[in-house]
Backbone as JSON Lines, residues from 0, in Angstrom:
{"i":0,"aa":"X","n":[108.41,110.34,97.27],"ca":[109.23,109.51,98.12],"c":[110.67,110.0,98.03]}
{"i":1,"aa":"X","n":[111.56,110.21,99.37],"ca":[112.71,110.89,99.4],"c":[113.58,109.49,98.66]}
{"i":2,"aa":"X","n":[114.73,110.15,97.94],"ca":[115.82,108.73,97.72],"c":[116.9,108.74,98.63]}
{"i":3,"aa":"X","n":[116.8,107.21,99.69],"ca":[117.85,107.08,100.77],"c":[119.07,107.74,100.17]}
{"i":4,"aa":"X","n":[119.25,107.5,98.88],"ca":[121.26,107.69,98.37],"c":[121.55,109.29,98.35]}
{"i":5,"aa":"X","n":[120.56,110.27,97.72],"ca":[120.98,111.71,97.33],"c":[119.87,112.42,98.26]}
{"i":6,"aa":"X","n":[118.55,112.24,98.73],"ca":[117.67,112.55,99.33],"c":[116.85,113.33,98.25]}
{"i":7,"aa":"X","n":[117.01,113.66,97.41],"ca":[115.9,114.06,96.18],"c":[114.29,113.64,96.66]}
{"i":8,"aa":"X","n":[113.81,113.94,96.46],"ca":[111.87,114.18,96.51],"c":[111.3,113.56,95.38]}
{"i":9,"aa":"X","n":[112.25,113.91,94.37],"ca":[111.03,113.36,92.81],"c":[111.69,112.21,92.38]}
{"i":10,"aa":"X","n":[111.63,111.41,92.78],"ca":[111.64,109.66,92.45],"c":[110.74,109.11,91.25]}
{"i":11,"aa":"X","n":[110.78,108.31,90.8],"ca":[109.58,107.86,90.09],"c":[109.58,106.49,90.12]}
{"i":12,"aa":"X","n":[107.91,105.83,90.25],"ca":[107.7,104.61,90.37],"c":[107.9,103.82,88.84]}
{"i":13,"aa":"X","n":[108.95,102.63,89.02],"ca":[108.93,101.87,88.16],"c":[108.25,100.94,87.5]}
{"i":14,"aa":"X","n":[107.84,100.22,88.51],"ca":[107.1,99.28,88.86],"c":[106.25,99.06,90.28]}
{"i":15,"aa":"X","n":[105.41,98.36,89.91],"ca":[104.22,98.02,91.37],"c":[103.34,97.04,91.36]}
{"i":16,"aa":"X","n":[103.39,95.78,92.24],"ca":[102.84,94.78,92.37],"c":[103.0,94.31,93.79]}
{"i":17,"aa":"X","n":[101.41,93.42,93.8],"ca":[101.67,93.34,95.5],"c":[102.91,92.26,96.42]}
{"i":18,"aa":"X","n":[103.46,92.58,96.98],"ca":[104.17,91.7,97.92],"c":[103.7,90.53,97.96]}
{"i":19,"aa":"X","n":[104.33,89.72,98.15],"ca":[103.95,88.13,99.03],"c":[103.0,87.72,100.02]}
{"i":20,"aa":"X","n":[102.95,89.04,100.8],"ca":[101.66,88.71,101.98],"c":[100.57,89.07,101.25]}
{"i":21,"aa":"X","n":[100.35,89.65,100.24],"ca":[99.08,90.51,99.17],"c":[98.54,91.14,100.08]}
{"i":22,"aa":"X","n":[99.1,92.06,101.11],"ca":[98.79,93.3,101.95],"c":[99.35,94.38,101.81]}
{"i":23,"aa":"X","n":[100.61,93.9,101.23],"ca":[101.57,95.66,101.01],"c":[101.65,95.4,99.48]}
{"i":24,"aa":"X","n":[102.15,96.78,98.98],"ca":[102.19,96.74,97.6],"c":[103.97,97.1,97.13]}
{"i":25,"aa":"X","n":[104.41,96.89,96.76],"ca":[105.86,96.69,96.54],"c":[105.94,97.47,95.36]}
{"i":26,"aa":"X","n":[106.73,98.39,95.63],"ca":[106.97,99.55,94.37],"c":[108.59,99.95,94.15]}
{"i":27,"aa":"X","n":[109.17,99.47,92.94],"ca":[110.68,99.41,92.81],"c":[110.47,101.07,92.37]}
{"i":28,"aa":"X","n":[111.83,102.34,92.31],"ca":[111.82,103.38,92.46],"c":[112.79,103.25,91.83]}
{"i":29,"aa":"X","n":[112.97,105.17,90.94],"ca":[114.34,105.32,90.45],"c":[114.5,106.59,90.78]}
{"i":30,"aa":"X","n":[116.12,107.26,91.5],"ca":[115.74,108.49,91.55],"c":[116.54,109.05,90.13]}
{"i":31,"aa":"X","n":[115.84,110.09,89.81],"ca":[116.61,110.6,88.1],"c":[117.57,111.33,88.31]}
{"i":32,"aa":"X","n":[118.14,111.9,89.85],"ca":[118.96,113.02,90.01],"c":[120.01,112.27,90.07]}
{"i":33,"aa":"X","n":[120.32,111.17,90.74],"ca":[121.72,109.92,91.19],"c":[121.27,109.15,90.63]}
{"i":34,"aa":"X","n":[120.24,108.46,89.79],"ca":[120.43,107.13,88.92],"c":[120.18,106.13,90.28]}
{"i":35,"aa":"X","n":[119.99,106.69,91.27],"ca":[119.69,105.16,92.63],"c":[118.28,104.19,92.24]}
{"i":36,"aa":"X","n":[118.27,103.02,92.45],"ca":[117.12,102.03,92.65],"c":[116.86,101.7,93.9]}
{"i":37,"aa":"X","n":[115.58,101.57,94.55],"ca":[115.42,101.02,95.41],"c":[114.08,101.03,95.72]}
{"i":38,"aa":"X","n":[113.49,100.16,96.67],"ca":[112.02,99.34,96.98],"c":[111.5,99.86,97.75]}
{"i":39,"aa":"X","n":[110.08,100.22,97.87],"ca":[109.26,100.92,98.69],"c":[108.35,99.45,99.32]}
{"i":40,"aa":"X","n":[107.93,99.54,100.28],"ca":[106.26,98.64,100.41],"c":[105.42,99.45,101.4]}
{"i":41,"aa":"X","n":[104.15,99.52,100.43],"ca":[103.05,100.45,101.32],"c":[102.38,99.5,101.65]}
{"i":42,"aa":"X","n":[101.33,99.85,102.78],"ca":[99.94,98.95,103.4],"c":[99.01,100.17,103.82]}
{"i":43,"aa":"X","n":[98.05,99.49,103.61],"ca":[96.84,100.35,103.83],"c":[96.35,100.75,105.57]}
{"i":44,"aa":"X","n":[96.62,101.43,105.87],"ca":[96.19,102.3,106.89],"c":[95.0,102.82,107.21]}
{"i":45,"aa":"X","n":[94.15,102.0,108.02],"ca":[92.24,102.36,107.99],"c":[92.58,103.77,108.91]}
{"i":46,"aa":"X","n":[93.23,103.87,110.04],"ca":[93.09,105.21,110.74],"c":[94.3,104.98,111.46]}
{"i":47,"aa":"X","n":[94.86,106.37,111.94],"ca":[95.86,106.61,113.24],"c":[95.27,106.26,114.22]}
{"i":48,"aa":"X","n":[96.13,105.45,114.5],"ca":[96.06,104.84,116.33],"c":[97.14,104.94,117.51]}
{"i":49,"aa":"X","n":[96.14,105.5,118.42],"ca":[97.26,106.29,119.74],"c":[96.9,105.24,120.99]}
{"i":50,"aa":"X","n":[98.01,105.13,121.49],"ca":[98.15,104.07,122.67],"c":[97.97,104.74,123.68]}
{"i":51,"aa":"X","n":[97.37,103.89,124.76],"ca":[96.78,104.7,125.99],"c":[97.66,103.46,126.96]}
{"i":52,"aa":"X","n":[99.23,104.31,127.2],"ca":[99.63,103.41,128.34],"c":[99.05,103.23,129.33]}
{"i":53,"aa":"X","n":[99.85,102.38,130.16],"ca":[99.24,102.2,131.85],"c":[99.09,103.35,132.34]}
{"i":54,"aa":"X","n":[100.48,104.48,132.36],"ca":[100.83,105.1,133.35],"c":[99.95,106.62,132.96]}
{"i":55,"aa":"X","n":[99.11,106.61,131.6],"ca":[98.23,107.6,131.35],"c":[98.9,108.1,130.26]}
{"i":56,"aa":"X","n":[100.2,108.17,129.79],"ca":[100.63,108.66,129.03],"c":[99.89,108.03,127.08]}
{"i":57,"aa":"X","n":[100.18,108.62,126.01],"ca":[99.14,108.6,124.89],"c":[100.96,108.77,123.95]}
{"i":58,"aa":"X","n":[101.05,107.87,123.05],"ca":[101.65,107.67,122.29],"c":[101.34,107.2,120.75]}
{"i":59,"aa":"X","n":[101.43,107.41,119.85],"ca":[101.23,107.13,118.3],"c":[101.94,105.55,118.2]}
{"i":60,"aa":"X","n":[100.42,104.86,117.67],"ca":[101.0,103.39,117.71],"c":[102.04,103.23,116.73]}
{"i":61,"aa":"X","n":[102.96,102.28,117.05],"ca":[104.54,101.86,116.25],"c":[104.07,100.57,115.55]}
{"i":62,"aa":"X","n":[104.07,100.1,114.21],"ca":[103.69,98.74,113.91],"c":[104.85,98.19,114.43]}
{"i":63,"aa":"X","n":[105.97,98.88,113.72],"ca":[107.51,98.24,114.01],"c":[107.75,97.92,115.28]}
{"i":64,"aa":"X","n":[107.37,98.55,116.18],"ca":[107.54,98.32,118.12],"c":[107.03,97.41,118.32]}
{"i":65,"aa":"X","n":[105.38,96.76,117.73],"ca":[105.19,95.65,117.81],"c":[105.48,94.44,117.28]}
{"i":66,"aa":"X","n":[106.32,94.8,116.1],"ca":[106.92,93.65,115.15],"c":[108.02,92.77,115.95]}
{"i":67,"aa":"X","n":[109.05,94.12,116.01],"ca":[109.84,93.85,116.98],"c":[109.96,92.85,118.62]}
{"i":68,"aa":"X","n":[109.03,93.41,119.05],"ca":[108.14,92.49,120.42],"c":[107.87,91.04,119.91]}
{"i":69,"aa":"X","n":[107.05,91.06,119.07],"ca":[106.55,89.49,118.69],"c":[108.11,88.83,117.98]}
{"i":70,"aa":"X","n":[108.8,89.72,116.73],"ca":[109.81,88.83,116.4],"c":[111.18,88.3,117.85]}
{"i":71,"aa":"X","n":[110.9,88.98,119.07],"ca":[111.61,88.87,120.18],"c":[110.95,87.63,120.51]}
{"i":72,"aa":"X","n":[110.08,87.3,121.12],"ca":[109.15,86.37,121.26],"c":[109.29,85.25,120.79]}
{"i":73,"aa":"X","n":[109.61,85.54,118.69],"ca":[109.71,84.58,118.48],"c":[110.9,83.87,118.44]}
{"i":74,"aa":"X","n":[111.86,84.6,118.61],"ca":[113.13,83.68,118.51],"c":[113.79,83.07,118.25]}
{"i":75,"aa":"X","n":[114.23,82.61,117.56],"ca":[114.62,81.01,117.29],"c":[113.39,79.99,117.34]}
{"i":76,"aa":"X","n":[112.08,80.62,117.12],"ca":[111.7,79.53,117.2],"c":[111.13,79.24,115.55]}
{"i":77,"aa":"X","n":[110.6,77.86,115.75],"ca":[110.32,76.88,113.37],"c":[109.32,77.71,112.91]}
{"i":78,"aa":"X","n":[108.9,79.17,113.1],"ca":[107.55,79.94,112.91],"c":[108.54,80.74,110.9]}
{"i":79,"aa":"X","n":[107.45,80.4,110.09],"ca":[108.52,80.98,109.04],"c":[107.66,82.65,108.86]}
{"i":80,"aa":"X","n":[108.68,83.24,108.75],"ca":[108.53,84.64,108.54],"c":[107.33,85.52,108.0]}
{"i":81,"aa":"X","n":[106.51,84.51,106.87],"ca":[105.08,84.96,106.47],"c":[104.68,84.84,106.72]}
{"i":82,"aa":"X","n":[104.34,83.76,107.89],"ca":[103.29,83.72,109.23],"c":[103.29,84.79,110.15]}
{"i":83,"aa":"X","n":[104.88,85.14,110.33],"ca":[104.83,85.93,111.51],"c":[103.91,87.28,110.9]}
{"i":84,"aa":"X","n":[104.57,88.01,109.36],"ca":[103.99,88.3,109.2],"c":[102.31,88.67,108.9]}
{"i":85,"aa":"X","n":[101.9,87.85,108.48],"ca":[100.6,88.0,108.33],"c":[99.58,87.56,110.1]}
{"i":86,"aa":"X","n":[100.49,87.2,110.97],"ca":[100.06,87.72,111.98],"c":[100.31,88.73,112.73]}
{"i":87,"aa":"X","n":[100.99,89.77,112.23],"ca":[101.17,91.14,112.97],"c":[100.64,92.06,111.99]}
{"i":88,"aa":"X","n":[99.98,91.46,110.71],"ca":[98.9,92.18,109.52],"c":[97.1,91.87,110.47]}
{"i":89,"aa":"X","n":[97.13,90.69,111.32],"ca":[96.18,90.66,111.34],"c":[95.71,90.92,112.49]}
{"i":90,"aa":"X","n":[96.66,91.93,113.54],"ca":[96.71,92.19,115.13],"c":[96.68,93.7,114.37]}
{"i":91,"aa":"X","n":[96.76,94.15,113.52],"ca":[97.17,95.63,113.26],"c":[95.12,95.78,112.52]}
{"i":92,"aa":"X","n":[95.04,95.1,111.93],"ca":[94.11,95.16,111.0],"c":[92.89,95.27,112.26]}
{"i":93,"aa":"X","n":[93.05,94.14,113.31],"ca":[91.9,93.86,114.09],"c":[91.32,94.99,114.92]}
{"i":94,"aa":"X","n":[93.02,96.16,115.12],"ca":[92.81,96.93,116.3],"c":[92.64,97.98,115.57]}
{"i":95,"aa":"X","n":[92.76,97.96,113.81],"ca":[92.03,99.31,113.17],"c":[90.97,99.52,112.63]}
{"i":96,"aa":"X","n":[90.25,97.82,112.92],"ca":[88.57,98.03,112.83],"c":[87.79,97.71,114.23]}
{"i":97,"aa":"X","n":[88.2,98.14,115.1],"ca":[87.37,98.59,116.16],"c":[86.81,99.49,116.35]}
{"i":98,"aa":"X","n":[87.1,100.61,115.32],"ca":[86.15,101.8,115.4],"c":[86.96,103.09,115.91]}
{"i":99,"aa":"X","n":[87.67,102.34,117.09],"ca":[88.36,103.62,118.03],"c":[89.69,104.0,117.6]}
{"i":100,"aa":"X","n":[89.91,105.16,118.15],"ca":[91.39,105.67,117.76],"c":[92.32,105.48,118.8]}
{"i":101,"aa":"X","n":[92.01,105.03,119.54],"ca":[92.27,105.42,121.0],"c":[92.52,103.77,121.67]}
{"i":102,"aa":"X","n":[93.74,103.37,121.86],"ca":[94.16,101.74,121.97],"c":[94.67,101.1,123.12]}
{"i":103,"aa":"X","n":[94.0,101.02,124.4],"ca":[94.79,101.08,125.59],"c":[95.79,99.75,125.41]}
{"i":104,"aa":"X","n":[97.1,100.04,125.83],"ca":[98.19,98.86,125.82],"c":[97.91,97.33,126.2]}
{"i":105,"aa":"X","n":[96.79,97.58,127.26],"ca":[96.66,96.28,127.55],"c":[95.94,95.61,126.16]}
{"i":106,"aa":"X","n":[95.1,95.95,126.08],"ca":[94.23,95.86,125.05],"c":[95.14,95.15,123.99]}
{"i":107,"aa":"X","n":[96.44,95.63,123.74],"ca":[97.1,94.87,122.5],"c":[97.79,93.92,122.97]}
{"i":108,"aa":"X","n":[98.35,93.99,123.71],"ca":[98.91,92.84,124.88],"c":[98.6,91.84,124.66]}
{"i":109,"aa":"X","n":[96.98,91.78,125.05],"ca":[96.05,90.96,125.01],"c":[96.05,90.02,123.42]}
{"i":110,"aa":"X","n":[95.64,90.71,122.64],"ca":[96.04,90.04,121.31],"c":[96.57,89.57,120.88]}
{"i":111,"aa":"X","n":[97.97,90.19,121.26],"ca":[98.89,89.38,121.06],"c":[99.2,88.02,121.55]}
{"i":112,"aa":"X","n":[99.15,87.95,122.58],"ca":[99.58,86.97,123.61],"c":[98.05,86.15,123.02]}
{"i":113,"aa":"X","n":[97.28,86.49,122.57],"ca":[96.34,85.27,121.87],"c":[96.33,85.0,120.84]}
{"i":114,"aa":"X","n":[97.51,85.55,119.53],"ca":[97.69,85.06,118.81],"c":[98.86,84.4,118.39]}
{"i":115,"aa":"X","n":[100.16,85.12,120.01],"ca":[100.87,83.75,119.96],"c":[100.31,82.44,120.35]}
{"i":116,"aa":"X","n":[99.33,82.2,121.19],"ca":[99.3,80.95,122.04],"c":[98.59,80.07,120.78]}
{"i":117,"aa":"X","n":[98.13,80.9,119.76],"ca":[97.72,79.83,118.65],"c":[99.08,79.52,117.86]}
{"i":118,"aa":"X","n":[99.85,79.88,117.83],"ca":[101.38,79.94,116.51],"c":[102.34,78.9,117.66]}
{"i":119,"aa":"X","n":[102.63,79.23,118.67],"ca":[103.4,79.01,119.35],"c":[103.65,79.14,120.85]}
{"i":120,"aa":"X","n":[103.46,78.13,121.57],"ca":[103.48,78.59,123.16],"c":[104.68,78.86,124.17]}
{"i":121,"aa":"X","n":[105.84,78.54,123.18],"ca":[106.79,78.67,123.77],"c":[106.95,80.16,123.39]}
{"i":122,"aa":"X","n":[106.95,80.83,122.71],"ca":[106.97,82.53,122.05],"c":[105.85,83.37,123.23]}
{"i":123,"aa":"X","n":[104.67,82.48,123.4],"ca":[103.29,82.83,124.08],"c":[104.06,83.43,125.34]}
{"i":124,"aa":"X","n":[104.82,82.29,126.52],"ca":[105.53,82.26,127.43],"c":[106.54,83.49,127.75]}
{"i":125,"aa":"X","n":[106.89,83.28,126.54],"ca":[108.29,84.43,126.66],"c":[107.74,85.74,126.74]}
{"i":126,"aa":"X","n":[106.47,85.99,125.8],"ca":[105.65,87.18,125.48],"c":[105.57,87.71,127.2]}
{"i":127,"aa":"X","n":[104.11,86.55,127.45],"ca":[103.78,87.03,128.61],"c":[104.76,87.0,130.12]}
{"i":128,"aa":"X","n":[105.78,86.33,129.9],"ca":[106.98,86.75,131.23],"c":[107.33,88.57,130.77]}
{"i":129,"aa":"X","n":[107.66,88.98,129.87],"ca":[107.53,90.45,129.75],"c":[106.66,91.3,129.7]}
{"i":130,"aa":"X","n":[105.36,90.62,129.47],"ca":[103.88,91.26,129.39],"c":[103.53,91.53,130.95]}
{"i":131,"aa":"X","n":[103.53,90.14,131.67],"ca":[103.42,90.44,133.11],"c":[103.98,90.36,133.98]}
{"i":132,"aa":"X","n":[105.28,91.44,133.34],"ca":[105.95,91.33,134.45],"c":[106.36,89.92,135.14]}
{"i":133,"aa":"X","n":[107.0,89.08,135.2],"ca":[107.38,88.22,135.79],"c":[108.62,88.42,136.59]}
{"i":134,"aa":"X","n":[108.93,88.06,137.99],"ca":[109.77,88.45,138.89],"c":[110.65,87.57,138.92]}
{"i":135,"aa":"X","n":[110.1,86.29,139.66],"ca":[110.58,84.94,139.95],"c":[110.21,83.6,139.08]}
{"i":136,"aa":"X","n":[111.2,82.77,139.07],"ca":[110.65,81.38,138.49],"c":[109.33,80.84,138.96]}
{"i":137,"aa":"X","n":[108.39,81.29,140.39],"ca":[107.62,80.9,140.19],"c":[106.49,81.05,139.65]}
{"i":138,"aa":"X","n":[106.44,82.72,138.98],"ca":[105.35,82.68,138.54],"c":[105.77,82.57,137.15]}
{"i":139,"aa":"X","n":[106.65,82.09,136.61],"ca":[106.63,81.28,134.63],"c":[105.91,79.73,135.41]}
{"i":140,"aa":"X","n":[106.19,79.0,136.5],"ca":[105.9,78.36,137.08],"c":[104.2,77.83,137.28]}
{"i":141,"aa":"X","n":[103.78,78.85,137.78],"ca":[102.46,79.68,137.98],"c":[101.38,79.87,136.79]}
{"i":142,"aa":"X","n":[101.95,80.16,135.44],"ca":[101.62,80.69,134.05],"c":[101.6,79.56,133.48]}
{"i":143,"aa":"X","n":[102.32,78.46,133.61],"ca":[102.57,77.53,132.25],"c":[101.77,76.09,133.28]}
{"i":144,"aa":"X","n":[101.38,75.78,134.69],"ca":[100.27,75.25,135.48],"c":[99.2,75.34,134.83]}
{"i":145,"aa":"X","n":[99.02,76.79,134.38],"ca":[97.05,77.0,134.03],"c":[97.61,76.75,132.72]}
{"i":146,"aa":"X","n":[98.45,76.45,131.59],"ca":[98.0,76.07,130.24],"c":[98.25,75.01,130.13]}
{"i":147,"aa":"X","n":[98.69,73.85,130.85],"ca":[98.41,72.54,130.77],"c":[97.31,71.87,131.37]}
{"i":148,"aa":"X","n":[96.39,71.17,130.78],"ca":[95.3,70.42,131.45],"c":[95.49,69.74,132.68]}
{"i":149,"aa":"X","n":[93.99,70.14,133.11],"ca":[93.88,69.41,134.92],"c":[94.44,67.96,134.62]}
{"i":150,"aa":"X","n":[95.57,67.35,135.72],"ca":[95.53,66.11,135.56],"c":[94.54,65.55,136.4]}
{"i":151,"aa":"X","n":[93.71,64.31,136.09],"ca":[92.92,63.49,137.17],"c":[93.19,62.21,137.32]}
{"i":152,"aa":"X","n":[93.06,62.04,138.5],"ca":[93.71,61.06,139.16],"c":[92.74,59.69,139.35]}
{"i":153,"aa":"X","n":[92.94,58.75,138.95],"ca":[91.63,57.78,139.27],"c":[92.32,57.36,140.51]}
{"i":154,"aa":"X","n":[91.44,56.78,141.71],"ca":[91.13,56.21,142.58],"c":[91.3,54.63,142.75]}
């Protein structure tokens, strides 16, 4: 592991125990060349996964691109941080036991936007106004119609 402070190569692990989510493993570091400290966290990686945009193009999936997206999403909203996490552990995990290497965008989209609508529907909303494209007020309009129940009317 390089050290951010001098860039040295031979670091050595101090310590190692798992993180808070008990998915990454948290490893404090020393480098011996500058005397620097500082924290690593690994996670286990079942396989490389390449995104199959819309437009055909093939990109190396970003966890962080999607972290980013959902923590946009979430916003300001009462969701506390180890939730968020361990739901972007469990959108990463889902789409690296499918077998395939190969991840078309919608495909995660999709996941997502179904595992905000369980956490939060106001995040859900925001997701999918950037997911699909949304133009005009009427189709957030349009979107948030079909997730409230039919009203019925008695006679």
């Amino acid at each position: 592991m390089r050290c951010p402070f001098c860039g040295d190569t031979e670091t050595q692990v101090k310590d190692s125990r798992p993180a808070e989510d008990h998915v990454t493993i948290r490893r404090r570091r020393l480098c011996p060349a500058c005397g620097g400290r500082f924290t690593t966290y690994e996670r286990v990686q079942l396989r490389d996964l390449t995104v199959l945009k819309k437009n055909g193009r093939r990109e190396d999936f970003d966890r962080d691109k999607l972290t980013r997206s959902i923590r946009i999403a979430l916003q300001k909203r009462p969701i506390e941080p180890e939730r968020i996490d361990q739901m972007i552990s469990g959108i990463v995990r889902r789409l690296e036991s499918t077998g395939e290497s190969d991840v078309r965008s919608e495909a995660i989209g999709e996941i997502v936007m179904e595992s905000l609508a369980r956490i939060d529907t106001v995040a859900y909303v925001r997701f999918a106004s950037v997911y699909k494209n949304f133009q005009e007020a009427d189709d957030f309009e349009d979107f948030v119609a079909e997730l409230r129940p039919p009203v019925v009317k008695e006679s």
